[in-house]
C-alpha positions as CSV (number, residue, x, y, z in Angstrom):
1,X,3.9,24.8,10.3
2,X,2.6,21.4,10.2
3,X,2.1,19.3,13.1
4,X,1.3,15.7,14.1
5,X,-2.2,15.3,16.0
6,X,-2.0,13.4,18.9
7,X,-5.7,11.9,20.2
8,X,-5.2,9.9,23.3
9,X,-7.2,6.8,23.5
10,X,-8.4,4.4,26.5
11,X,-10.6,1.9,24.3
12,X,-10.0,-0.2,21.4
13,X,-14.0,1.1,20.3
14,X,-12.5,4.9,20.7
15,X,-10.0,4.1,18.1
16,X,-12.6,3.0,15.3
17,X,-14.7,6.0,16.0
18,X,-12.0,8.2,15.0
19,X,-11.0,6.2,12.2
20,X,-14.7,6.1,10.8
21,X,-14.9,9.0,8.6
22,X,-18.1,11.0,9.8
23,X,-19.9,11.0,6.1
24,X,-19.8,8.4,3.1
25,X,-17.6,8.6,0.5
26,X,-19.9,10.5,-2.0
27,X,-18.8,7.6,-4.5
28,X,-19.1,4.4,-2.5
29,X,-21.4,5.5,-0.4
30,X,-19.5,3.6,2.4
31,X,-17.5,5.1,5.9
32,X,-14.1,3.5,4.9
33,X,-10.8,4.7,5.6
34,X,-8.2,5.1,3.2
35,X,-5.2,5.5,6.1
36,X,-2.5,2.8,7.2
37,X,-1.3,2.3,10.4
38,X,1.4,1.0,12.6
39,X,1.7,0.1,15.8
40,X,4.5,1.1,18.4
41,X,5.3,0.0,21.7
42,X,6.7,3.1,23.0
43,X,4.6,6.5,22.1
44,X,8.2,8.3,21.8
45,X,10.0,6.2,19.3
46,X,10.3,7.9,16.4
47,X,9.5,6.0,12.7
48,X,12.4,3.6,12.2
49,X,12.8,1.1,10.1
50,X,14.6,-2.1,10.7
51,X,17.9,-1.0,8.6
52,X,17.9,2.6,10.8
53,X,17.3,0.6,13.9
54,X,20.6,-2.0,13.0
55,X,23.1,-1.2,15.4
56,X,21.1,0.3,17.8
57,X,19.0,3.4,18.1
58,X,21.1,5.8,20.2
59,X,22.2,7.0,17.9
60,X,20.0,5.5,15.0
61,X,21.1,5.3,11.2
62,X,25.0,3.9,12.0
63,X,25.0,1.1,9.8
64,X,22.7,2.1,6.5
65,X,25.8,2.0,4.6
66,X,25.4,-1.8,5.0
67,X,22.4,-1.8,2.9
68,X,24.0,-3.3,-0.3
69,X,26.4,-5.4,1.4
70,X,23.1,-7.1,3.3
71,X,21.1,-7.8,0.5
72,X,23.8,-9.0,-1.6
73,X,24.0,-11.7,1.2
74,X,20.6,-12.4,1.9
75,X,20.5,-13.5,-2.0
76,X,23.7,-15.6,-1.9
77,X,21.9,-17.8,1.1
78,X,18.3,-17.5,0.1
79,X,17.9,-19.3,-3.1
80,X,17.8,-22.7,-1.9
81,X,14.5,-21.8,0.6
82,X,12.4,-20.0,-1.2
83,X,11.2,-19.8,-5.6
84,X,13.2,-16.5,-7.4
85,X,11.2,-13.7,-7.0
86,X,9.5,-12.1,-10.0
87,X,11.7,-8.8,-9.8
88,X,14.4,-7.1,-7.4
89,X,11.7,-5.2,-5.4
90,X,9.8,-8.5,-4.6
91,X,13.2,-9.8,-3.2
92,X,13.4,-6.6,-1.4
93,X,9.7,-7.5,0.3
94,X,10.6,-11.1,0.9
95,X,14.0,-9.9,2.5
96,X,12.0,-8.1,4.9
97,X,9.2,-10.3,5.4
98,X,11.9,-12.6,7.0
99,X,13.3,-10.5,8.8
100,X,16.5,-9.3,6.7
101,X,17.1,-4.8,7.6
102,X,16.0,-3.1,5.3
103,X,14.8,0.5,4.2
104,X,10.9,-0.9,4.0
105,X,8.4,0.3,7.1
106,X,6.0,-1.9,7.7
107,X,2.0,-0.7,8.0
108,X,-1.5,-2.3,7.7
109,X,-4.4,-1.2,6.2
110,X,-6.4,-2.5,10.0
111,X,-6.2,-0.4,12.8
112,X,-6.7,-3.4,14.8
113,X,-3.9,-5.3,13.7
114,X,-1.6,-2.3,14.6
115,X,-2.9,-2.0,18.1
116,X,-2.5,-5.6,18.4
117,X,1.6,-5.2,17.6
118,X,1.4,-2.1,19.4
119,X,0.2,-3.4,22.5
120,X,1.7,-7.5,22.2
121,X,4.5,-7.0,24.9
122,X,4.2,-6.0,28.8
123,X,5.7,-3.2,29.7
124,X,5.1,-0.1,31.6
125,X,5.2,2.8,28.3
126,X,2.8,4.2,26.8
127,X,1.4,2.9,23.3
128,X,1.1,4.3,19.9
129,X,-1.1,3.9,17.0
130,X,0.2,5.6,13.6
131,X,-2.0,6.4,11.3
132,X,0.0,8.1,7.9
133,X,-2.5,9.8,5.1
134,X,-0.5,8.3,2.1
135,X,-2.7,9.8,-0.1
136,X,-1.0,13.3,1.0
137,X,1.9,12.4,0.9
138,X,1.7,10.9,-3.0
139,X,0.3,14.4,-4.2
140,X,3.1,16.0,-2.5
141,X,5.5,14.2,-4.4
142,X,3.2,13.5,-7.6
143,X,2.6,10.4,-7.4
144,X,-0.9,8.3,-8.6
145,X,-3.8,8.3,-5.2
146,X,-3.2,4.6,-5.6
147,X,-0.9,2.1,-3.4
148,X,1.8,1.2,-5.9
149,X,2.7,-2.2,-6.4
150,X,6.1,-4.0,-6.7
151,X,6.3,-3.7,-10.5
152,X,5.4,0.1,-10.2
153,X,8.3,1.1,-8.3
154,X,10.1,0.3,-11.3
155,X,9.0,3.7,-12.8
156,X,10.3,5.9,-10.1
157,X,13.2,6.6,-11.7
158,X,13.6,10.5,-12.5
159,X,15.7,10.5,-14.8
160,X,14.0,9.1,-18.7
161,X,17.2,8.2,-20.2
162,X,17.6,5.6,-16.9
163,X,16.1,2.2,-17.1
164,X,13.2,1.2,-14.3
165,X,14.5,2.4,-10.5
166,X,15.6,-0.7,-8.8
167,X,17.1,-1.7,-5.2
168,X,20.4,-1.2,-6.2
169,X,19.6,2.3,-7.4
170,X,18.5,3.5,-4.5
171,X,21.3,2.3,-2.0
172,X,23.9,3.6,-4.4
173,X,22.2,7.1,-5.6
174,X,22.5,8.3,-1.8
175,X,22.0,12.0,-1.6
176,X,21.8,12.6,-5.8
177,X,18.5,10.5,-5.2
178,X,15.6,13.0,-6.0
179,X,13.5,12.8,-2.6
180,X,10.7,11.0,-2.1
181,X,8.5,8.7,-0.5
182,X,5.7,6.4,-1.6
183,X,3.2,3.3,-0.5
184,X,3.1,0.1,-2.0
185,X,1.5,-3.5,-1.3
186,X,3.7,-5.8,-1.4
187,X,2.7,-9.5,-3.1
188,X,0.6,-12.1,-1.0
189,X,3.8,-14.1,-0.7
190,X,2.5,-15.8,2.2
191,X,-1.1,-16.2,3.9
192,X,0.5,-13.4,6.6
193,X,0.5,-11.0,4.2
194,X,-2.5,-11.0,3.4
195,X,-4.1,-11.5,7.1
196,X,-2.1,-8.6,7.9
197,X,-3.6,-6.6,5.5
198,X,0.2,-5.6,5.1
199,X,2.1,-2.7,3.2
200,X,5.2,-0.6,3.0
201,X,6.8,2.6,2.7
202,X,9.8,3.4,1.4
203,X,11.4,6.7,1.0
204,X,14.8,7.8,-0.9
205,X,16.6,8.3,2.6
206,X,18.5,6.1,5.4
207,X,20.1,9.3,7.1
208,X,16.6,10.2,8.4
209,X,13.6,8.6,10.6
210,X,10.2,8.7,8.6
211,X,9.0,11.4,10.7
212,X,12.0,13.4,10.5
213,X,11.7,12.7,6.5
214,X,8.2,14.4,6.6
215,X,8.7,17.0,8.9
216,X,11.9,17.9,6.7
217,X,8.8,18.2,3.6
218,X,6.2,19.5,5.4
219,X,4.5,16.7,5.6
220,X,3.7,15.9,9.5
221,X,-0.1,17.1,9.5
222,X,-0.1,13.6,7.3
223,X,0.6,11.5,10.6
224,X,-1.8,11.1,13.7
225,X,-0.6,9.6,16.9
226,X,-3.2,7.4,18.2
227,X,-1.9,7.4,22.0
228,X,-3.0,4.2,24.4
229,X,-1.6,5.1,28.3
230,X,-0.1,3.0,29.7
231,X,-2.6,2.5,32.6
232,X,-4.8,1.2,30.0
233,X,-3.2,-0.7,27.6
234,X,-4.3,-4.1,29.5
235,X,-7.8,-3.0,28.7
236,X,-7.2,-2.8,24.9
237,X,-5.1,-5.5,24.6
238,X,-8.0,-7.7,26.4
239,X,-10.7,-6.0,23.8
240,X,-8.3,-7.3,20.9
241,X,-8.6,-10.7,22.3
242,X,-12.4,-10.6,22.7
243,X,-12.4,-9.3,18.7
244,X,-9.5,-12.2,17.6
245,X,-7.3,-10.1,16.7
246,X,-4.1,-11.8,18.2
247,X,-1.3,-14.0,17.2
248,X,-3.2,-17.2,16.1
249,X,-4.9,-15.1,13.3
250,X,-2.5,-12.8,12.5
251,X,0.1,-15.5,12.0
252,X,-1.2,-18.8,10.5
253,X,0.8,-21.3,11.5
254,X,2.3,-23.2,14.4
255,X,4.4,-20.5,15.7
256,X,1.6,-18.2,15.8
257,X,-0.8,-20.9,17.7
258,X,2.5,-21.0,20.2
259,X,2.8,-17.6,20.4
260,X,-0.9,-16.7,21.2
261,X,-0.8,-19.8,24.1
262,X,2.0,-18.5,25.9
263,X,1.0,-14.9,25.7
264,X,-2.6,-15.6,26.6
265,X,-1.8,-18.1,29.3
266,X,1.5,-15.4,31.0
């Protein structure tokens, strides 16, 4: 049965030794991973995204069926802050770029800037770097070894007599939706994006925490748990600092210059 590897850490240099692959790529010639990652302040919390997480997480999943009634909202307000997106996934990214639930989990192609989130506030739990081999996960559901991108989503759809899969598909398909679940990098809509190194998953559930949605596929053995104790977060949050990855970088603009200050100076 497959599993999730756990490796626990207690430096941030530990981390990029078991993230270097130990020969070239045959093709490139270069040690480069092809994982994405996430960060997690608590090593127990399962994968949820911010719509599974709305309403609280004991139990998780109690207001998915808001979905469509969110997004519908989020458009009706938007418009006069931001240009109309190029097509209804790009909304979906900017929706959750600012913050709006939805079925989108966030990674980054930088194991740094996931320890970073996963070690950014103080508390006494232990931390948790994901790292989820997409490329295993697109072969199990036939998918291309490449991150999609927002205009690719469009040809999800199963079924050929259907137009392109959009959005609004997926939120009302519920359990007829054919399973699966897929990367994609999002658009640079913002200079964050990009320094992020950001991208998403989405899968054809709500009922279900990404783990639970891999375990149910056989999938676990794609995720590793990168665990930092708690005893030694301090340590690896101070190495991020030395190696600027922190809020300043990471978020380009005032509020992240005001959010590095008053963490740094605490």
């Amino acid at each position: 049965m497959a599993k999730i590897s756990t490796i626990e850490l207690k430096t941030l240099g530990e981390l990029l030794d078991h993230v270097t692959p130990r020969e070239p790529d045959p093709v490139t010639g270069r040690r480069r991973d092809s994982g994405v990652y996430r960060g997690s302040g608590h090593a127990e919390w399962p994968l949820l995204t911010s719509l599974d997480r709305l309403g609280g997480i004991h139990p998780p999943h109690t207001k998915s069926a808001l979905e469509e009634h969110i997004l519908r909202n989020f458009i009706r307000y938007s418009r006069p802050y931001f240009p109309t997106p190029r097509n209804e996934w790009e909304l979906l990214v900017a929706a959750q770029h600012h913050g709006l639930p939805t079925r989108l989990l966030d990674w980054t192609y930088s194991p740094l800037v996931a320890a970073h989130f996963a070690t950014l506030r103080p508390h006494a739990a232990d931390r948790v770097v994901w790292r989820l081999d997409w490329q295993r996960v697109h072969r199990h559901f036939g998918f291309p070894p490449l991150a999609l991108l927002s205009d690719d989503l469009a040809a999800l759809n199963h079924d050929p007599d259907a137009g392109g899969l959009t959005p609004w598909d997926l939120m009302r398909s519920g359990a007829k939706q054919k399973p699966f679940a897929v990367l994609f990098e999002p658009p640079t809509l913002d200079a964050r994006l990009a320094t992020q190194a950001a991208a998403f998953t989405i899968s054809s559930t709500t009922t279900q925490s990404f783990d639970e949605f891999l375990a149910k596929h056989e999938l676990l053995d794609a995720l590793t748990k990168y665990v930092i104790p708690a005893e030694r977060v301090d340590v690896v949050r101070d190495q991020l600092d030395i190696a600027t990855i922190d809020e300043r970088r990471l978020f380009p603009d005032l509020d992240g210059v005001a959010a590095q200050m008053r963490r740094y100076y605490s």
